[in-house]
C-alpha positions in Angstrom: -1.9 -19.4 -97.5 -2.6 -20.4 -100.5 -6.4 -19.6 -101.6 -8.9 -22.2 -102.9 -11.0 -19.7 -102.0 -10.7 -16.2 -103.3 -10.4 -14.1 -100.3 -9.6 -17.0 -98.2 -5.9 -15.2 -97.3 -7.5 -12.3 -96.3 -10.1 -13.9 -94.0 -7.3 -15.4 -92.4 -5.8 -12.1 -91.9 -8.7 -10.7 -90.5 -9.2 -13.3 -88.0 -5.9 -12.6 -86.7 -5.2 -8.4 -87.3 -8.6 -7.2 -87.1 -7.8 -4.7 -90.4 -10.7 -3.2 -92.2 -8.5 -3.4 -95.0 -8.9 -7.5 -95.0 -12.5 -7.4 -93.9 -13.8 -5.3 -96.8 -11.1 -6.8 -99.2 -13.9 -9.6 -100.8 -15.6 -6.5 -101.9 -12.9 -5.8 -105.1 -13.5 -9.7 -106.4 -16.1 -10.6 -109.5 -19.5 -11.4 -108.5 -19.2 -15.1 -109.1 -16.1 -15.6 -106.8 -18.0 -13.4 -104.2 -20.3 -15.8 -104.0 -17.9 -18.3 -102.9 -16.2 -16.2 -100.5 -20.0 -16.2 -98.9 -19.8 -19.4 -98.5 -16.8 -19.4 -96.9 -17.8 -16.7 -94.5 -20.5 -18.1 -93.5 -19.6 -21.3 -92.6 -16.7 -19.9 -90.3 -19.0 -17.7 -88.6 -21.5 -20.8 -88.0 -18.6 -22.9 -86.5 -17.2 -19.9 -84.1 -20.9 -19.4 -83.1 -21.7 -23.0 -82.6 -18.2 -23.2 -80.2 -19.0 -20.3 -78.4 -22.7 -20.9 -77.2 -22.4 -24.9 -77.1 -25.8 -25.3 -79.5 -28.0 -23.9 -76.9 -28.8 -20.0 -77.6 -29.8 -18.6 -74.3 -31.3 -14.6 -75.4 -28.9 -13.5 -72.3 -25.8 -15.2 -73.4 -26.5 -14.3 -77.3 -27.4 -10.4 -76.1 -24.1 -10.5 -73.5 -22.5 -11.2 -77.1 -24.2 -8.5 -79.6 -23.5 -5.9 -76.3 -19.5 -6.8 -76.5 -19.4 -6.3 -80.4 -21.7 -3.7 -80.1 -19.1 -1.4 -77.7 -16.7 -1.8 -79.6 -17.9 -1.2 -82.8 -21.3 1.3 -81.7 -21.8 2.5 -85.9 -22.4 -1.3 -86.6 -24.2 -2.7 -83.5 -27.8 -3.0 -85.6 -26.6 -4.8 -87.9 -24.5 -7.4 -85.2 -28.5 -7.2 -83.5 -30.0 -8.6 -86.2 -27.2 -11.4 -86.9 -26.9 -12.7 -83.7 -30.7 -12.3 -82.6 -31.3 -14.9 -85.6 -30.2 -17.3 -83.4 -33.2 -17.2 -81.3 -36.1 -18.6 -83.1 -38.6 -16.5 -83.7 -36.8 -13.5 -84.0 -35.1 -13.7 -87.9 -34.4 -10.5 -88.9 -31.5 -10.9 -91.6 -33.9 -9.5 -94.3 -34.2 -6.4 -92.6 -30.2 -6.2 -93.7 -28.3 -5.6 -97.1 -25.9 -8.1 -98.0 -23.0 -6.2 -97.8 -23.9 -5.4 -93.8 -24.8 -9.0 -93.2 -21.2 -9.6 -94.2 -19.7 -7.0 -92.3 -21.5 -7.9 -88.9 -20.6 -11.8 -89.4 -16.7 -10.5 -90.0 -17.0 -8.8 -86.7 -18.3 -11.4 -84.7 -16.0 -14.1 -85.9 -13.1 -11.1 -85.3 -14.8 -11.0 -81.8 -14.6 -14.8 -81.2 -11.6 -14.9 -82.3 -10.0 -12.4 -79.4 -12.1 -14.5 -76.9 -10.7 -17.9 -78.0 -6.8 -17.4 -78.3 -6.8 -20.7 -80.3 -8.7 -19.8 -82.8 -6.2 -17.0 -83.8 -3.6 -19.5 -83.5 -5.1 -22.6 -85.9 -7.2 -19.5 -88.1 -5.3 -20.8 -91.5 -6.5 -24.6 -90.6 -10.0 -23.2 -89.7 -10.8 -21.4 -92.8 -8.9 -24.3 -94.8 -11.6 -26.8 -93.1 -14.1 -24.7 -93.4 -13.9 -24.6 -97.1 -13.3 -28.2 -97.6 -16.5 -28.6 -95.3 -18.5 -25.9 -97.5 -17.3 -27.9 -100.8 -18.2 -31.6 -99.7 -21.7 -30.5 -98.4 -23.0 -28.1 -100.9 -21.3 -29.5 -104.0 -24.1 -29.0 -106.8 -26.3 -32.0 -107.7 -26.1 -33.3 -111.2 -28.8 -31.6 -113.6 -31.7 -33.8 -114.3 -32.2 -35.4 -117.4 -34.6 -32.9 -119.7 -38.2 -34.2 -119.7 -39.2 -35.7 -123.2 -42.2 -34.7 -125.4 -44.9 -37.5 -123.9 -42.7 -36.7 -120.5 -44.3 -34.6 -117.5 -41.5 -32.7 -115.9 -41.6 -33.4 -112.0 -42.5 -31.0 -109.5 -39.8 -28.9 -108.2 -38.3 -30.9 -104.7 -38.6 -28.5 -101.7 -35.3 -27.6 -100.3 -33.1 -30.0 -98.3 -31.9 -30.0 -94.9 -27.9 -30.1 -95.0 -26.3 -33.5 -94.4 -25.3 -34.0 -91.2 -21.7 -35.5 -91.0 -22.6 -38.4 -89.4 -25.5 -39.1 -91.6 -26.2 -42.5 -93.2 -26.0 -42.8 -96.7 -23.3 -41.6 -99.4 -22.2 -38.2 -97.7 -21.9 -40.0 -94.3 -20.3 -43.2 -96.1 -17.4 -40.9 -97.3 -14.2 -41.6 -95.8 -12.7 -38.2 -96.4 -15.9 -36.6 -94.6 -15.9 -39.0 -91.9 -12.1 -37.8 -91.3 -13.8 -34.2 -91.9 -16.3 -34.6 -89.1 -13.9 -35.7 -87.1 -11.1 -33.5 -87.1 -13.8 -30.8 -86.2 -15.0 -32.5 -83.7 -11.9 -32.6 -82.2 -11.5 -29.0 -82.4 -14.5 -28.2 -80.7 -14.0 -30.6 -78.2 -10.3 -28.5 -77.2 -12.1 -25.4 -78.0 -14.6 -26.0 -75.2 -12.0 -27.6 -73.0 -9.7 -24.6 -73.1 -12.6 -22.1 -73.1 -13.6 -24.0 -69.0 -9.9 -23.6 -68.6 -10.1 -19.6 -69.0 -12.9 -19.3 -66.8 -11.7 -21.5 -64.2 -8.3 -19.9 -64.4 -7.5 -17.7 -61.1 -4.2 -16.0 -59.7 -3.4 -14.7 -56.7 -1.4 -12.3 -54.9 -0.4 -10.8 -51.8 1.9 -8.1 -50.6 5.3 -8.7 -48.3 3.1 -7.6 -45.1 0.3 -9.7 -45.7 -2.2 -7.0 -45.5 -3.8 -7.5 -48.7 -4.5 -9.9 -51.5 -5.8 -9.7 -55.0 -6.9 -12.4 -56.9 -7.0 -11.7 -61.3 -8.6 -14.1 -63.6 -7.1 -15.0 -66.6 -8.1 -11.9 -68.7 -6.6 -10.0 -65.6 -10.1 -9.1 -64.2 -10.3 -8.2 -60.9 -12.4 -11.8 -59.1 -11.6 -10.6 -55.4 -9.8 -8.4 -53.1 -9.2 -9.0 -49.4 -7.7 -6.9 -46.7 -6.4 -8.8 -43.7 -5.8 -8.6 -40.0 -3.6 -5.9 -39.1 -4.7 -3.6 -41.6 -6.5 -1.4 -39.8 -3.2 0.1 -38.2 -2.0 1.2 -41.3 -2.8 4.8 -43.2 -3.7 5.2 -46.5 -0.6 5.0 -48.2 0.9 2.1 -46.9 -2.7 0.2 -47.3 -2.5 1.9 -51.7 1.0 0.5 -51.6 0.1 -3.1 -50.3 -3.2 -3.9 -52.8 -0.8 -2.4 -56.1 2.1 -4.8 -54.7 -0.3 -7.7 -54.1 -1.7 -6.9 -57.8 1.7 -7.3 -59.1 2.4 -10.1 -57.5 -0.8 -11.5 -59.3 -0.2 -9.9 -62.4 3.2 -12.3 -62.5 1.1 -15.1 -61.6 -1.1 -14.8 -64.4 2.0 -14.7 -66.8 3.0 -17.8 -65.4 -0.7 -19.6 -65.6 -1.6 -18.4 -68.2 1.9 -19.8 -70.6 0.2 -23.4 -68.3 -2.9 -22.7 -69.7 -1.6 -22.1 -73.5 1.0 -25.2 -73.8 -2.0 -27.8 -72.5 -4.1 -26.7 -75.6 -1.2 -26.8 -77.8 -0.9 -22.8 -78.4 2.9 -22.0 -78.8 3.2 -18.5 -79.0 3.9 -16.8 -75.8 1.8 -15.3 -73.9 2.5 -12.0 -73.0 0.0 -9.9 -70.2 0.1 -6.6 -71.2 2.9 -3.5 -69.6 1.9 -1.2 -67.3 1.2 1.8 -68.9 0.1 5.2 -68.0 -3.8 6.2 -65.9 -6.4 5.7 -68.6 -9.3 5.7 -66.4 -10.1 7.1 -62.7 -13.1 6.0 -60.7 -13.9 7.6 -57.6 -15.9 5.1 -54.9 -19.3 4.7 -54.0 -18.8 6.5 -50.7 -15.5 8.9 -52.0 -12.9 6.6 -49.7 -10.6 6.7 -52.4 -9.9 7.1 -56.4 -8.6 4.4 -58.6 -7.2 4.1 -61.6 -6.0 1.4 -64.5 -4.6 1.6 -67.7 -6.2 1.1 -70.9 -5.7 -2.5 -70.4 -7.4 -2.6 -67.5 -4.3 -3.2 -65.1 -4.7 -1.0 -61.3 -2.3 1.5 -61.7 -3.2 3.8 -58.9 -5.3 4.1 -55.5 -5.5 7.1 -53.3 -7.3 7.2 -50.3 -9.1 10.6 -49.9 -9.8 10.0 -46.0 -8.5 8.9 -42.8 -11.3 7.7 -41.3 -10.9 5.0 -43.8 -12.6 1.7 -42.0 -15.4 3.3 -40.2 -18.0 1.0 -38.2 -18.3 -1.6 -40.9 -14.3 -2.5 -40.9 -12.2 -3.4 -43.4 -14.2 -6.0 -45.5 -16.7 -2.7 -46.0 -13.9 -0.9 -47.6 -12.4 -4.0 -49.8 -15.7 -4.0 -51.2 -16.5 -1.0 -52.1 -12.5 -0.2 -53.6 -13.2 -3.6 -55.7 -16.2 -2.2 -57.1 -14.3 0.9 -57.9 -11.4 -1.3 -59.9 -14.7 -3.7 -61.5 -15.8 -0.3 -63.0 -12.7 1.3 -64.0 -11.5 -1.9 -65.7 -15.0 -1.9 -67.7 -15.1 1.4 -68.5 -11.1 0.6 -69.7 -12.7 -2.0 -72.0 -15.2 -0.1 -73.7 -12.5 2.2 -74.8 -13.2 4.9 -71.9 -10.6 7.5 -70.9 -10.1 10.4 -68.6 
């Protein structure tokens, strides 16, 4: 893209690669264009944010948030604190932070968003072009007041003004090309939080040619629920191991399918593409040692083996699809945080 902002390419880049190369790149520019790469920054961050929570910052959902960031990037995770915590009023703590790691945990949260919302990746060059247009119109400077005259008392200084709101009276809200502005974004957040009910709404299901098990994925490919069904209790171990990793696969396609649904109603035209099988990244053994699972680094069930025969006992086979989906639940979040065997 072309940059009306310094930096504004690399932003962009950011948003969509994640590269500490583009997140620290602002560092190399003068002093006066960092300033308005600042600016920048910080009005994409307060957009993402304000999509994400809906305006209302709940301390659970804002620390579910600062936890996510936080695994994945542990060295930083004080800093991410301290940003997102400012959210909650009351508990300000920016000044605790040096400019340069303010920046860094706002670049990691908006990279964070941005892999939550796949939209945002998709329209990042029209976000950070809006978002500068926005950050122009609004904090344009005031002209300079006239210099007081010799008989003249100079007025006191005017305490600081609350940003104008888009669809404010007066000549910022009058302004046709801020009005279209306001609007466009509103837009944007209206699809963004349409497509965000979407996701979590999203399920896909699965079941195996015998019908003795079913999985059902949301659209991340977490696990929502596992059933075992009549019948199953006549089968051993490795028939019962075969049937869940069929009826997984079997979901797994399903969410390929619903999930390109999902993507072409919101206007996202890349493809989307659930991850390959790959090889055992993590192993979890059961609460009660039934069985071992596994899943790849994705988080996809690439292995069960039962470790008993007595496998239903006297609480049946609803007792054991609980305690193998708590198994899976664990493996994939252990997968997530970047866990291995």
């Amino acid at each position: 893209m072309n940059d009306a902002v310094p930096g504004a390419g690399s932003l962009v880049s950011y948003i969509l690669t994640g590269s500490r190369h583009d997140r620290t790149a602002y560092r190399a520019l003068p002093a006066e264009q960092q300033a308005a790469y600042y600016g920048l920054v910080n009005t994409v961050f307060s957009v993402l944010i304000s999509h994400h929570f809906g305006g209302e910052f709940l301390k659970v959902d804002v620390d579910r948030l600062i936890r996510r960031v936080a695994e994945r990037h542990p060295q930083y995770g004080g800093g991410v604190k301290r940003v997102l915590r400012s959210l909650i009023a009351g508990e300000d703590r920016r000044s605790e932070l040096s400019l340069q790691q303010l920046r860094t945990a706002q670049h990691l949260v908006i990279r964070e968003l941005a892999k939550m919302y796949p939209h945002v990746q998709t329209n990042a060059e029209q976000i950070v072009a809006e978002a500068h247009a926005l950050t122009r119109l609004i904090e344009a400077p005031h002209p300079a007041a006239p210099e007081p005259t010799r008989h003249e008392t100079a007025p006191p200084e005017p305490g600081p003004e609350a940003a104008p709101r888009l669809d404010a009276e007066g000549p910022l809200g009058g302004d046709p090309e801020i009005r279209e502005l306001g609007s466009e974004l509103a837009e944007l957040d209206r699809k963004y939080l349409a497509m965000r009910s979407a996701v979590a709404k999203a399920e896909f299901t699965g079941g195996d040619a015998g019908h003795l098990a079913s999985v059902t994925l949301g659209f991340t490919g977490g696990l929502r629920r596992l059933e075992l069904h009549s019948g199953v209790e006549r089968k051993g171990g490795r028939s019962l191991a075969e049937a869940i990793i069929a009826a997984w696969n079997i979901a797994e396609r399903e969410r390929a399918r619903g999930g390109e649904e999902i993507n072409r109603s919101f206007g996202v035209t890349h493809p989307y593409e659930p991850s390959i099988l790959e090889s055992t990244s993590v192993q979890i053994l059961s609460d009660t040692g039934a069985c071992r699972v596994g899943v790849d680094r994705h988080g996809r069930l690439s292995e069960i083996v039962f470790l008993t025969a007595e496998l239903f006992g006297s609480e049946g086979r609803d007792a054991l699809a609980e305690e193998i989906a708590d198994a899976i639940e664990t493996a994939q979040s252990t997968a997530a945080s970047g866990g291995h065997l």
